[in-house]
C-alpha positions as CSV (number, residue, x, y, z in Angstrom):
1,X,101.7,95.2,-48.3
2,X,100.8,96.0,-44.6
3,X,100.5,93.0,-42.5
4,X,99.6,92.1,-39.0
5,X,102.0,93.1,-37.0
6,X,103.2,96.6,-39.0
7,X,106.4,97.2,-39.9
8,X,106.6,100.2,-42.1
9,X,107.8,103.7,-41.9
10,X,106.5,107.0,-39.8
11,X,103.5,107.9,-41.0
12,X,101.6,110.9,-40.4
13,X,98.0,112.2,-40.7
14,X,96.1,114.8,-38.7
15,X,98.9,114.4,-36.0
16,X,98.9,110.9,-35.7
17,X,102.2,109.1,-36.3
18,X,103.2,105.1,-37.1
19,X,105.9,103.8,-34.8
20,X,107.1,100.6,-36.2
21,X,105.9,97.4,-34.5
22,X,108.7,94.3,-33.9
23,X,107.6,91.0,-34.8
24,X,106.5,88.7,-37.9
25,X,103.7,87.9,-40.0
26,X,101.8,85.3,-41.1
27,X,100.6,84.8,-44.8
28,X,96.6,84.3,-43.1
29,X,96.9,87.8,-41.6
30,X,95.2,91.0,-43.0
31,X,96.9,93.1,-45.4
32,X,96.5,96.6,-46.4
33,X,98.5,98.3,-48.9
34,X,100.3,101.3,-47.8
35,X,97.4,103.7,-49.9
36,X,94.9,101.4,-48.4
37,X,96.4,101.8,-44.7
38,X,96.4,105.1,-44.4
39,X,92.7,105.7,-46.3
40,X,91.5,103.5,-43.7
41,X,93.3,105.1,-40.8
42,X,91.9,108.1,-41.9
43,X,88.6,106.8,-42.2
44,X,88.8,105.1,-38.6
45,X,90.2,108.4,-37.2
46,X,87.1,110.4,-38.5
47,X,84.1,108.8,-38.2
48,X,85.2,105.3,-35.5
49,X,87.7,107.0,-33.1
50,X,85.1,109.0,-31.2
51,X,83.3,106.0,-29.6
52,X,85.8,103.4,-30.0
53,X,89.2,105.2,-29.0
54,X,92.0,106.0,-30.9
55,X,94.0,102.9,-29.5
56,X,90.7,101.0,-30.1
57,X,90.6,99.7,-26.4
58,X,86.7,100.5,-26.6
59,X,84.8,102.6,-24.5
60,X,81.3,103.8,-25.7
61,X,81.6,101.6,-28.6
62,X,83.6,98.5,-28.5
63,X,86.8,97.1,-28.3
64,X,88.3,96.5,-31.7
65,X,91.7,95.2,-30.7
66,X,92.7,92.7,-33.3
67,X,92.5,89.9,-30.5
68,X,88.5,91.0,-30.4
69,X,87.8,91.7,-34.3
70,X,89.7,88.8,-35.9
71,X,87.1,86.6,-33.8
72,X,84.5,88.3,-35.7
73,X,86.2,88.0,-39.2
74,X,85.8,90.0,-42.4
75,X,82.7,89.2,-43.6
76,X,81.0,90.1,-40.4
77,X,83.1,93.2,-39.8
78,X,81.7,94.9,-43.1
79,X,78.4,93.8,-42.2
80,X,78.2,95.4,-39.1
81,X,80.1,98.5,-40.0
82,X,77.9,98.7,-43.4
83,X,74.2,98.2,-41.5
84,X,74.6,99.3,-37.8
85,X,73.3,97.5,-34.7
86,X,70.2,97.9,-32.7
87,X,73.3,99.2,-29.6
88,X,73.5,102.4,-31.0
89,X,76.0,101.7,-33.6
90,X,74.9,103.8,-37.0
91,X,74.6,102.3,-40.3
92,X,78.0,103.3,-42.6
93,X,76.6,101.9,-45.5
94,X,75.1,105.3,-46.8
95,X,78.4,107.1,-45.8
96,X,81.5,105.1,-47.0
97,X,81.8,102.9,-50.0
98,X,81.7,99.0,-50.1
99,X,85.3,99.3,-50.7
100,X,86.0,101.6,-47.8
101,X,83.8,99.0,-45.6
102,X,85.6,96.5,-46.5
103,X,89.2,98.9,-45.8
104,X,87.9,99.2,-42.4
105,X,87.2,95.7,-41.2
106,X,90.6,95.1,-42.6
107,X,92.4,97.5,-40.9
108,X,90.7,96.8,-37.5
109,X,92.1,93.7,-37.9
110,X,95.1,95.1,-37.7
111,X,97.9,96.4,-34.6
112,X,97.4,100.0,-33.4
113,X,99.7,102.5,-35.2
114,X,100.7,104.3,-32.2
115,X,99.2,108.0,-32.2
116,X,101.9,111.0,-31.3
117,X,101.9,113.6,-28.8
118,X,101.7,117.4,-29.0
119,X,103.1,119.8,-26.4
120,X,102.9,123.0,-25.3
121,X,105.7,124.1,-27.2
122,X,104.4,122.6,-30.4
123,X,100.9,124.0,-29.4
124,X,102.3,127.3,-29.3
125,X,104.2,127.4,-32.6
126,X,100.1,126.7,-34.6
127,X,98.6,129.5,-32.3
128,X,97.7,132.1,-35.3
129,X,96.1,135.3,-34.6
130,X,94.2,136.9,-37.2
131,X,92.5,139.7,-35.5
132,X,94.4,141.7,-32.5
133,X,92.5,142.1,-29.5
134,X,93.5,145.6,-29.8
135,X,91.7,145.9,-33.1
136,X,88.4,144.2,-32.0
137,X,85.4,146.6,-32.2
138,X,84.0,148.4,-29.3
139,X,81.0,147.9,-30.7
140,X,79.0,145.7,-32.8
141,X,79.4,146.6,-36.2
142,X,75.7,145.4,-37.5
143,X,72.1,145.9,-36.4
144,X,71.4,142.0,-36.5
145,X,69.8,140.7,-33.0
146,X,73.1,138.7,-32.4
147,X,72.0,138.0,-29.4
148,X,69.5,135.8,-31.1
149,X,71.7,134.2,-33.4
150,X,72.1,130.0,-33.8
151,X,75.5,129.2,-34.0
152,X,75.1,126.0,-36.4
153,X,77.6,123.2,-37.0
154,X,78.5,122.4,-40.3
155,X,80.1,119.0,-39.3
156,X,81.2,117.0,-42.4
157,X,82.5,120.5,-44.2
158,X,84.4,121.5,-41.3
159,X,82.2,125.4,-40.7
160,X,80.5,126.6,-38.6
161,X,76.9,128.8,-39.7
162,X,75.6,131.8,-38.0
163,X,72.0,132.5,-38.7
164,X,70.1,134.8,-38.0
165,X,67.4,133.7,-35.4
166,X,64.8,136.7,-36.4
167,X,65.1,136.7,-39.9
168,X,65.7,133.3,-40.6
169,X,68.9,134.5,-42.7
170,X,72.6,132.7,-43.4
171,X,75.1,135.4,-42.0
172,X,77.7,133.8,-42.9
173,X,79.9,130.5,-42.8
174,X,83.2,130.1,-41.2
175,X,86.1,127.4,-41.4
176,X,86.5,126.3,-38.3
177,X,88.6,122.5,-38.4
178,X,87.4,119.2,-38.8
179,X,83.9,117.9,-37.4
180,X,83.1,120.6,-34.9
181,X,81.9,118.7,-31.4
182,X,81.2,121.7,-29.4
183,X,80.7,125.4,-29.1
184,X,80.8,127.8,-25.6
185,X,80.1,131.4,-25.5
186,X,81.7,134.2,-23.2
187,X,80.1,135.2,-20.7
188,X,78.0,137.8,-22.7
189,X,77.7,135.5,-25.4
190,X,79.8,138.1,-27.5
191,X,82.6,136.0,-28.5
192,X,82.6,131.6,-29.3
193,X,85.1,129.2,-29.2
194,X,84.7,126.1,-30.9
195,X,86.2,122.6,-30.7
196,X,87.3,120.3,-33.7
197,X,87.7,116.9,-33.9
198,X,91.1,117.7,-35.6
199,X,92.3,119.5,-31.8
200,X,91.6,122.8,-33.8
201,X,90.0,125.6,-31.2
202,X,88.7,128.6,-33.0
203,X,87.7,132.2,-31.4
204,X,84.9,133.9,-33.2
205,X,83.8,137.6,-32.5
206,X,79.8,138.4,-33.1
207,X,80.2,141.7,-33.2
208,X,82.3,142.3,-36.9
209,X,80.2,142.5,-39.8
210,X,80.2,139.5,-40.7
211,X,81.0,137.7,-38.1
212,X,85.0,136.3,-38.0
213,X,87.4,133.9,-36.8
214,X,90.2,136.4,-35.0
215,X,92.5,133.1,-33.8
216,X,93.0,129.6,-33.4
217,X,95.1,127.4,-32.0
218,X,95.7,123.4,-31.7
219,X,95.0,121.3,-28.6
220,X,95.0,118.4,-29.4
221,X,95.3,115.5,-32.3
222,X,91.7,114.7,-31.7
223,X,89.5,116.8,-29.1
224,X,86.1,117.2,-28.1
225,X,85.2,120.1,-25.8
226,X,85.8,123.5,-24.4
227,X,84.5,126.3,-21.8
228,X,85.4,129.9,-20.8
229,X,86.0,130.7,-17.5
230,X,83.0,132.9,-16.0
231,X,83.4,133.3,-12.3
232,X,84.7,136.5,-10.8
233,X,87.8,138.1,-11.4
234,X,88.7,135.6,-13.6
235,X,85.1,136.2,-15.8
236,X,86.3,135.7,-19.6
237,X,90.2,135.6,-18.5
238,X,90.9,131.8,-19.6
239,X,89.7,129.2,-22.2
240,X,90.0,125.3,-21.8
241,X,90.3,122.9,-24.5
242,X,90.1,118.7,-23.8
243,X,91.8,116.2,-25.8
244,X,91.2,112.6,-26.7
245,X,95.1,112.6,-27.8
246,X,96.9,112.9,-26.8
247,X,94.6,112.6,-22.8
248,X,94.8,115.9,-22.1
249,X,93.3,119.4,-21.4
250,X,94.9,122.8,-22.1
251,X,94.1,126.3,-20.6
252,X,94.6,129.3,-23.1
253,X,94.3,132.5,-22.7
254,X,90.7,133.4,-23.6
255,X,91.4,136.8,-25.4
256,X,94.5,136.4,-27.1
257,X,94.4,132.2,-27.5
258,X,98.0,131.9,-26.7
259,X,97.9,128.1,-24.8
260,X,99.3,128.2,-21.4
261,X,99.6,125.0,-19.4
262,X,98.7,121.3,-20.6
263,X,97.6,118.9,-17.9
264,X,97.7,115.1,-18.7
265,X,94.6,113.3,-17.7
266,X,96.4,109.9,-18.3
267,X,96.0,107.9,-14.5
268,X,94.7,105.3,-12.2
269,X,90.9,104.7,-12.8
270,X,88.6,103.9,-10.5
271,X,88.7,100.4,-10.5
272,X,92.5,100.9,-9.6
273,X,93.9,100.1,-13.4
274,X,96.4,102.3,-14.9
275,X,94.6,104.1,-18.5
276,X,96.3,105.5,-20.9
277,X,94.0,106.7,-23.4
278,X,91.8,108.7,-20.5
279,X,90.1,110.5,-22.6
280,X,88.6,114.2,-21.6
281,X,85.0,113.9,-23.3
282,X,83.3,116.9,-22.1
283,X,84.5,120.2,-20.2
284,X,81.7,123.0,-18.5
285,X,82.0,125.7,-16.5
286,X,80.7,126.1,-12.8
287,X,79.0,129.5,-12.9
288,X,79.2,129.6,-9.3
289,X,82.9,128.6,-8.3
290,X,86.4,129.4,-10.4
291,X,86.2,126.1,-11.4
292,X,85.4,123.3,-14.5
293,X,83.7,120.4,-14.6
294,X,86.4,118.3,-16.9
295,X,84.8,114.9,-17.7
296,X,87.8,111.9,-18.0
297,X,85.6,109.6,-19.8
298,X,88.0,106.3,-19.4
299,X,89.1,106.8,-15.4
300,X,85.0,107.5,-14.7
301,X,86.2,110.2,-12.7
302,X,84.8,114.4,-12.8
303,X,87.9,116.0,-12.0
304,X,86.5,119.8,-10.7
305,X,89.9,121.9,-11.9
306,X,90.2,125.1,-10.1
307,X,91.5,128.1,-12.6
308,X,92.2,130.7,-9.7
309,X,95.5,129.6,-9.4
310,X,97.4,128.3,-13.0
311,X,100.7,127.9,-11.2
312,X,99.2,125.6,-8.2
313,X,96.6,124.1,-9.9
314,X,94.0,122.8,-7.1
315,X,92.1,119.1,-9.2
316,X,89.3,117.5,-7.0
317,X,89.2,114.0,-8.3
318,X,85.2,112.9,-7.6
319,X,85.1,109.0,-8.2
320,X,81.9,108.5,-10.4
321,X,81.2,105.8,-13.3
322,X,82.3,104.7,-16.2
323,X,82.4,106.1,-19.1
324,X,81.6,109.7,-18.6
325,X,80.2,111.2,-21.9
326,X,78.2,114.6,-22.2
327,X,76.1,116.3,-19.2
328,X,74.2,119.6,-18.3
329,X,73.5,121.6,-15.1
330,X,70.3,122.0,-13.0
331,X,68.2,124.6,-13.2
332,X,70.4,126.2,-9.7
333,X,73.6,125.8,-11.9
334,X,75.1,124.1,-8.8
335,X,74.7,120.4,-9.7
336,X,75.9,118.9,-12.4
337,X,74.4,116.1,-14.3
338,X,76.6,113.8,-16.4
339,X,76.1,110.2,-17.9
340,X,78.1,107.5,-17.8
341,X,76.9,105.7,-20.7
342,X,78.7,102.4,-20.8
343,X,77.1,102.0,-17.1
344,X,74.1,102.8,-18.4
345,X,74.0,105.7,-15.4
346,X,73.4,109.2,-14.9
347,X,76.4,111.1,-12.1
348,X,75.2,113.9,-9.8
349,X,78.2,116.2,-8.3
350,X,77.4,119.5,-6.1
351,X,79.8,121.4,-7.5
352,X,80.1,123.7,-4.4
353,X,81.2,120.9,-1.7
354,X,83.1,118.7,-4.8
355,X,81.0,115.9,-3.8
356,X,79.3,113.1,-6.1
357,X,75.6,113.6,-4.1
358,X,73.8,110.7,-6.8
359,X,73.7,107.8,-9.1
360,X,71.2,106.8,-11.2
361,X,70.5,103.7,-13.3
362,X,68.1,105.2,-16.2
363,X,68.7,103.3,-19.4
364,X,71.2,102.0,-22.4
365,X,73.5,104.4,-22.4
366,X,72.3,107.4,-21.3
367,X,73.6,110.5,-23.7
368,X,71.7,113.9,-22.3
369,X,73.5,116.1,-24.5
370,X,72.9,119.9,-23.2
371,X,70.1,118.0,-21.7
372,X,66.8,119.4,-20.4
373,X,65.1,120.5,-17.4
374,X,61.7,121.3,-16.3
375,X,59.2,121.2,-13.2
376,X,57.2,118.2,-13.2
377,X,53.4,117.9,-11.8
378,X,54.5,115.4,-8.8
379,X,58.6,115.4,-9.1
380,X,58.7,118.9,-9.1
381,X,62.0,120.0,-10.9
382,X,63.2,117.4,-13.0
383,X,66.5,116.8,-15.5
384,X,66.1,114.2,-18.5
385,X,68.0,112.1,-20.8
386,X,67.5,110.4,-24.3
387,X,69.6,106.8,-24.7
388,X,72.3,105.3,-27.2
389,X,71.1,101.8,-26.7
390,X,67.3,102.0,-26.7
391,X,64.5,104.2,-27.5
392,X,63.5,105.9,-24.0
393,X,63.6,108.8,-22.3
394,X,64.3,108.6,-18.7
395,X,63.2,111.6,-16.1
396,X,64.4,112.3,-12.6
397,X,63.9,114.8,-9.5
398,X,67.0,117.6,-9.6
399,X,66.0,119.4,-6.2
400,X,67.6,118.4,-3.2
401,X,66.3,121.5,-1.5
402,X,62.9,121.7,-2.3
403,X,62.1,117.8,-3.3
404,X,64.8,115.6,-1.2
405,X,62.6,112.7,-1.6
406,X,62.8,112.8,-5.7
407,X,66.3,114.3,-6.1
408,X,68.7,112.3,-7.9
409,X,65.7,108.8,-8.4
410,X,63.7,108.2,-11.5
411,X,60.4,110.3,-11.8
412,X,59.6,108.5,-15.1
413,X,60.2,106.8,-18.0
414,X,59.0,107.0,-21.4
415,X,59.8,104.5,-24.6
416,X,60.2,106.1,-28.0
417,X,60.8,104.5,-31.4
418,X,64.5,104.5,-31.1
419,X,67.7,105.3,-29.7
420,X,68.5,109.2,-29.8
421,X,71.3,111.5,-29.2
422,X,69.4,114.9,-27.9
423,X,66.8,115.8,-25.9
424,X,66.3,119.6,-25.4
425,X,63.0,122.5,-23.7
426,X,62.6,125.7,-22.9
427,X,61.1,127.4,-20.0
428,X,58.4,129.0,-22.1
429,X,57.6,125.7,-23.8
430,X,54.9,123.3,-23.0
431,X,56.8,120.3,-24.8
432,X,60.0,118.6,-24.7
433,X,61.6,117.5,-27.8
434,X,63.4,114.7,-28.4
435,X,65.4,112.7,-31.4
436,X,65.9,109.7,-32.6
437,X,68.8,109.7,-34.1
438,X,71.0,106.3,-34.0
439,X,68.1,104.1,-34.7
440,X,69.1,102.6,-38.9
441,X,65.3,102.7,-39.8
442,X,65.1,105.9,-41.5
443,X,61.5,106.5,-41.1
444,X,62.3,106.2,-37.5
445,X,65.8,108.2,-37.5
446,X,64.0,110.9,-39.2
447,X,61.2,112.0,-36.9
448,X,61.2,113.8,-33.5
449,X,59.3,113.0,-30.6
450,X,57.5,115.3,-28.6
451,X,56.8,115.2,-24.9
452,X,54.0,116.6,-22.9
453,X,55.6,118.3,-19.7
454,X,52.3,118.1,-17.6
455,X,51.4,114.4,-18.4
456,X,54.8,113.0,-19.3
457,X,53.6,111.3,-22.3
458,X,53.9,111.1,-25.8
459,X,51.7,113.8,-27.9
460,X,53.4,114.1,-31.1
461,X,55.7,112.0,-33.2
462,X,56.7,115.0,-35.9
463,X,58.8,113.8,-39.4
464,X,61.1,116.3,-40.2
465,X,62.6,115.2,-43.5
466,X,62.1,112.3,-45.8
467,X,65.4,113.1,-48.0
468,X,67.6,109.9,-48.6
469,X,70.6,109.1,-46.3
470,X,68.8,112.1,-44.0
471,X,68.8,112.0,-40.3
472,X,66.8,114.1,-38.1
473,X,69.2,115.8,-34.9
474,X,69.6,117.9,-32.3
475,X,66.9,120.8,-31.3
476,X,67.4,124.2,-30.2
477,X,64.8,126.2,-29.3
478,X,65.1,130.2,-30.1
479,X,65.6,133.0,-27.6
480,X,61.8,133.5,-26.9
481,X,61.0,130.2,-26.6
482,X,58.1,130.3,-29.7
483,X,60.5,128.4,-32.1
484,X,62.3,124.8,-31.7
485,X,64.4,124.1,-34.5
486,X,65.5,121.5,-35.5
487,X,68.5,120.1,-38.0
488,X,68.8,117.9,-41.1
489,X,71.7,116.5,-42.0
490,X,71.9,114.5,-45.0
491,X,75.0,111.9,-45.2
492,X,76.5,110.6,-48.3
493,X,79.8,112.4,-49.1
494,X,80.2,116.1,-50.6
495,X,77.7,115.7,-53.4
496,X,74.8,115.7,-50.9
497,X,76.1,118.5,-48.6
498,X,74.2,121.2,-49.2
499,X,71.2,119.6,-49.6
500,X,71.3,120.0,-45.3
501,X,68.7,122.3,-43.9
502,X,67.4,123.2,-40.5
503,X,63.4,123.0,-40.2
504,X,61.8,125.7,-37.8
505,X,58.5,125.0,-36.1
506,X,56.5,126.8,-34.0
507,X,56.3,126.3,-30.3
508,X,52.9,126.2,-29.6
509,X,50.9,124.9,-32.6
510,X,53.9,122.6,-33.7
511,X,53.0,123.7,-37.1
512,X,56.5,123.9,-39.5
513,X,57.2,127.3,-39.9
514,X,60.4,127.2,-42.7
515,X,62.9,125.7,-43.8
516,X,66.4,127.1,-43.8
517,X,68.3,125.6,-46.5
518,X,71.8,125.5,-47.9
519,X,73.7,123.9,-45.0
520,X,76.4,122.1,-45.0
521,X,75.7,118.6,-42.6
522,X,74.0,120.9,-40.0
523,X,73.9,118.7,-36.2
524,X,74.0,120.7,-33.2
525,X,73.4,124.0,-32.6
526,X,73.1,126.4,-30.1
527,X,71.3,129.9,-29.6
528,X,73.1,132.4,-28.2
529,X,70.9,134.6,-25.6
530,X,69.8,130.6,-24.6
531,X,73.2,129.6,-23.3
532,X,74.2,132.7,-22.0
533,X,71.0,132.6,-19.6
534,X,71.7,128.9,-19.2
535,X,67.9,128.3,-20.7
536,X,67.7,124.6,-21.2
């Protein structure tokens, strides 16, 4: 039996490892069998590590050292893990079993197995190449618009979908690695890299009929995000990956994927504390500078790395909030917009002088997304942000130049029915569309809301899908601008996956158009002419 503390063998899953832990235990301690252990771990690893951390020290989510969950006890561990809380916190209940709820609480009871590490060396033994760049086609190999394609993930069935955005048609699916976080084109939107949950970065091409994965290789134990270089000389030369562990980011090399130098992010925050698990939770490209904008969530730093020079790597190091999460540019692609959700905060950084320029209290726990923009009636250009803790939507000026007096303040707020997670327009759009995806009321979880640009209210509350265990996520808006779509993914384990589909509606009349069906646990996705034009 496992007891608190753990003394067992190494143990291994998805490159985490068990270091034994000295000490003894007491007969009122939890206790997991070895099976039981490591079902949970796996469990915790997949769907708890992302907001709580993998050494559980909290960060969107909560702390769940044992010294914070024993307090709580068993009984109320499965009850919050099984129905939610109004914070933000989803509802588990319609995704594990009792039994795996009541795994959980146990093993969060529990000391931290200590995760491993993964270097460069090891890194470089899992790069596989499938397709030579020598052999990639000069051309593309199809007549599909791939320019308007959605690149769709697939999250619970680890693939990624490309459909067709004219003809509404499944191109094909690809394995990618676990849980998919985030996807970035090449500079002409030719060729993707994605970024698993499991570390696992995959390059696909658009251009092969169908499209393919042509390599892949592993960052990380547990990652989140990556970007292509595409400034300058160095347009398309390098890739970045970011890890949550080990607390890291890795540049590749974009066309062939070989990995080429690892950079810890592990440091002194700024509150002057020494972090260990400083976690990179979101990487983007400056399109105006040889430089990323790499997001260490735990430190509430933006460090700007500058890729010009791999062997004297220059970091700026811009003191911000914590914890950083997800962000987006302005509509000038020179300031970058990035919450810090535990400070309930939105971060402003010109990303030509390296500065933080702003900082903005909007909400509970801001979470933007790719975020939106759009020009106000009185605020004049404006970015916005949906919230993990409550239902509104929060607006502010993003136009130092032409509108000093609004940049970087609150325009407006808005209340909707419930925390979401995205909040997306387009320029050709009269609306702004918004989610509501963490709130555990599924009549509330499954509908979209839809903002008026010109009045800042309110027009439309749209439900998308009223499927069981259902939730209603992410928009994307096609190339044109006349379509928003937007995705259903249905939770409940691998007997309910392809009942996922993404609905398609129609811009102006927001009439449902069709529904694309088949999908694996579709969530975010991203249309390719959009983010090459930056179009948000």
């Amino acid at each position: 039996m496992r007891k608190l503390p753990l003394m067992a063998s190494a143990l291994a899953l998805a490159g985490f490892a068990y270091i034994g832990l000295p000490g003894s235990a007491l007969a009122a301690e939890p206790t997991l069998s070895e099976a039981d252990f490591e079902e949970a771990k796996t469990l915790y690893f997949q769907r708890c590590a992302g907001c709580h951390g993998v050494l559980r020290k909290g960060a969107t989510g909560k702390s769940l050292l044992p010294k914070d969950t024993m307090k709580l006890g068993q009984a109320r561990l499965e009850k919050i893990i099984a129905l939610g809380t109004e914070g933000g916190m989803n509802n588990f209940d319609d995704l594990f079993s009792k039994e795996e709820i009541s795994k959980v609480a146990t093993y969060i009871q529990m000391d931290v197995p200590p995760p491993a590490e993964l270097g460069l060396a090891e890194m470089k033994k899992r790069w596989k190449t499938y397709i030579k760049p020598a052999d990639y086609p000069k051309k593309p190999m199809h007549s599909r618009n791939w320019e308007n394609f959605f690149m769709v993930i697939l999250r619970d069935a680890g693939k990624i979908g490309i459909i067709d955005g004219d003809t509404k048609e499944i191109v094909t699916k690809l394995g990618t690695g676990y849980a998919i976080h985030v996807m970035k084109e090449s500079s002409d939107g030719r060729f993707w890299f994605t970024q698993g949950r499991d570390g696992l970065m995959s390059k696909i091409d658009l251009w092969m009929d169908p499209p393919m994965v042509v390599a892949t290789a592993q960052v990380a134990s547990d990652a989140r995000d990556v970007a292509v270089s595409h400034y300058g000389e160095w347009k398309d030369k390098y890739v970045i990956g970011g890890g949550y562990w080990p607390p890291h980011f890795v540049i590749l090399d974009a066309e062939t994927m070989e990995p080429l130098k690892v950079v810890s992010t592990r440091g002194v925050n700024i509150d002057g504390e020494y972090v260990n698990e400083a976690r990179v939770a979101a990487i983007y490209n400056t399109p105006n500078a040889p430089t990323w904008m790499v997001a260490v969530k735990e430190l509430g730093q933006m460090w700007q790395v500058d890729y010009s020079d791999l062997d004297n790597l220059r970091i700026e190091q811009i003191n911000t909030h914590k914890f950083l999460h997800d962000g987006f540019f302005d509509p000038t692609q020179r300031y970058f917009q990035i919450a810090a959700n535990a400070s309930d905060r939105m971060e402003f950084v010109d990303t030509e002088t390296r500065k933080a320029v702003g900082s903005l209290e909007t909400g509970k726990k801001p979470h933007p997304g790719p975020g939106a923009n759009w020009v106000d009636p009185k605020c004049g250009p404006v970015g916005a942000t949906v919230h993990l803790g409550e239902g509104k939507i929060t607006v502010w000026g993003n136009d130092p130049k032409g509108h000093a007096d609004q940049a970087w303040k609150k325009c407006y707020s808005v209340e909707t029915d419930g925390p979401g997670l995205f909040i997306r327009t387009h320029p050709n759009s009269d609306y702004v569309i918004a989610d509501q995806t963490k709130h555990p009321d599924p009549e509330v979880q499954q509908a979209i809301k839809v903002l008026d640009k010109k009045t800042g209210k309110i027009v439309k509350t749209i439900r998308v899908t009223e499927m069981e265990t259902a939730l209603a996520v992410h928009t994307e808006f096609n190339a044109s601008g006349s379509e928003f779509w937007v995705s259903v993914w249905v939770r409940g384990g691998k007997k309910n996956w392809l009942k996922g589909e993404i609905v398609v509606y129609d811009t102006k009349t927001l009439e449902e158009i069709t529904r694309i069906k088949g999908l694996e646990t579709p969530t975010g996705k991203f249309n390719v002419s959009n983010r090459v034009h930056h179009r948000t």
